[in-house]
N, C-alpha and C positions, 0 to 999 in steps of 0.2 A: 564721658568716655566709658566707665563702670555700664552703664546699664547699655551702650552701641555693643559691646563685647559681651555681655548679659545675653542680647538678642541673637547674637550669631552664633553663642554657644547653644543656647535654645534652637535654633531652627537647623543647626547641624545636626543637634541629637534627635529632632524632629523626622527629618531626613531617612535618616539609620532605623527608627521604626516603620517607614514608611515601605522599607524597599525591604523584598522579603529574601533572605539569606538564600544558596544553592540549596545545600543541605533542606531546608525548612519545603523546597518547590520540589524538588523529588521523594518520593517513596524510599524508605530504610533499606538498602540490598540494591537497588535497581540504579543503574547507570546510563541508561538508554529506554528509550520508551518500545514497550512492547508492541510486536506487530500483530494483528488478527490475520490469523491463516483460512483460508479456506477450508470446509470438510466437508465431505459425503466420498460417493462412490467416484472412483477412477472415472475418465472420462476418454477415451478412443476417439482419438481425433480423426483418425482414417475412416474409419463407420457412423460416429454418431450422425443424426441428422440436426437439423435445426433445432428442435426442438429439445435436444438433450445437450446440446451445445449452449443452452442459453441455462443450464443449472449450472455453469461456471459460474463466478464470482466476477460480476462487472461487466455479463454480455448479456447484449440486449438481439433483439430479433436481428438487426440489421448488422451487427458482429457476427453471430451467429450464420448468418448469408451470406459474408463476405469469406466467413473461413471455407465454408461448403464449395462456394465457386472460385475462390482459389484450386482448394484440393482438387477439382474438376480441371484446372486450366491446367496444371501445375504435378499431376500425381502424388502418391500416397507420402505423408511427412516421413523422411526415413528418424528423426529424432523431435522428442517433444518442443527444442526449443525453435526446431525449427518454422511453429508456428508464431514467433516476430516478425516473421516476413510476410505479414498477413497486415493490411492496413485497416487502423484501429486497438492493433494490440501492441500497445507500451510497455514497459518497463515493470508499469504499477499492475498492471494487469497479470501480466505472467507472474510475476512474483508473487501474488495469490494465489494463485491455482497450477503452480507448478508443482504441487506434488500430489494433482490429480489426473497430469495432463500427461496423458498415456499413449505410446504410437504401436500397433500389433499390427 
């Protein structure tokens, strides 16, 4: 009986250094993980063409062509976010480059 309670006190405390504390998984100060933001220059959604459309973060040519021909169907964005109603851009997407995505 000594050494059945031996083993379970062993494979408990085994356990306890197996599984790594909160504290020990996050960074000292940080409670949330940081996001990476987008940077360079503004981008004019109402002018840019394709091609300067795709220095956003996360569009690719065929993004980039859907906002164009929107904005063609559809007229000039009166507000930045109103480029969500563009199919292909999410949540995650704007949230990047929303503080590059400029309407003049």
């Amino acid at each position: 009986m000594k050494i059945l309670r031996a083993l379970v006190v062993l494979l408990a405390v085994s356990f306890v250094w197996l599984i790594p504390s909160p504290a020990a998984a996050a960074p000292p100060g940080r409670s949330e993980p940081v996001r990476a933001t987008a940077t360079g220059d503004p981008v004019n959604i109402n002018t840019a063409d394709v091609k300067e459309l795709m220095k956003l973060e996360g569009v690719g040519r065929k993004v980039a062509e859907k906002i164009v021909e929107y904005r063609e169907h559809h007229g000039r964005f009166q507000k930045p976010e109103e480029i969500r109603k563009v199919e292909g851009i999410g949540s995650g997407l704007w949230e990047r480059n929303r503080a590059r995505i400029v309407v003049k």
